[in-house]
N, C-alpha and C positions, 0 to 999 in steps of 0.2 A: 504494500500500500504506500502514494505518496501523503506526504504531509509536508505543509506549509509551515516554518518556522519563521516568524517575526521577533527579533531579538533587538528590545534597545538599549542602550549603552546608559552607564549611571551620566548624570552630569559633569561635566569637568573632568570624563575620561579618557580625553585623546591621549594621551601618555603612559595609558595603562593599554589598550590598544595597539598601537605603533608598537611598544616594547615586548607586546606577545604576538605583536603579527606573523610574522618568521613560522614560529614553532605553530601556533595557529592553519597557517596554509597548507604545512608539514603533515598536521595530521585531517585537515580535509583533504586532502588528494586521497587518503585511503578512503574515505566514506563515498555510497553509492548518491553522489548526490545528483541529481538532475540540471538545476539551475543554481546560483548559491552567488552571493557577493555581496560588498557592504551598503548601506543606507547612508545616504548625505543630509546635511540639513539644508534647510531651504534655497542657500547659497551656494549651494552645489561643490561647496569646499571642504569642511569638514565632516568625516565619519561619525556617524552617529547610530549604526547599527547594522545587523546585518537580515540579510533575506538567505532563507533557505528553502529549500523543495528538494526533501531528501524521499528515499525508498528504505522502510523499515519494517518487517515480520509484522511489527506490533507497535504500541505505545511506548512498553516498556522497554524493547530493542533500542527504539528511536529514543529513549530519554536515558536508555545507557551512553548511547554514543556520544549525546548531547554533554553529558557528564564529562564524558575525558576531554573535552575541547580545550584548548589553554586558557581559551578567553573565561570559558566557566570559570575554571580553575581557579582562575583571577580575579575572578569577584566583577569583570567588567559590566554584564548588564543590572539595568535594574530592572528589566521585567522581560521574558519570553513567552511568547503566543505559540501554540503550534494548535493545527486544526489539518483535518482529512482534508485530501486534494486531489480532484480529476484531472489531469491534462486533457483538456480538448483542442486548444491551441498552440501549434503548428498539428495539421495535422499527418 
């Protein structure tokens, strides 16, 4: 099944970010992800979270994986969304 993860970043965490990004990329290449990259703010400048559309067995497959991220690790977000997701588009 996919699932939509919306993930956003505490305030005043481009530092905490930037300093796990590396290891972060590192271990999404190993995840079955679909679509995946960061969110901007309005200014189209700084990171402010990320979008995922990953492929997970289950909830709790998907909320293991979600656990080893560095950015978890790191206390970066302050709130993740995830919900069931159809791709229809491209078809």
């Amino acid at each position: 099944m996919l699932y939509a993860v919306t993930a956003l970043d505490k305030p005043n965490a481009l530092e905490t970010r930037l300093a796990n990004r590396a290891a972060h990329l590192e271990y999404a290449a190993t995840l079955p992800i679909a679509l995946g990259g960061p969110m901007f703010a309005d200014d189209g400048t700084s990171m402010v979270g990320s979008l995922l559309v990953i492929e997970a067995e289950d909830r709790a497959a998907l909320d293991a994986m979600l656990s080893l991220d560095p950015y978890a690790k790191a206390g970066l977000f302050a709130s993740v969304t995830v919900r069931p997701f159809k791709k229809v588009f491209p078809r």
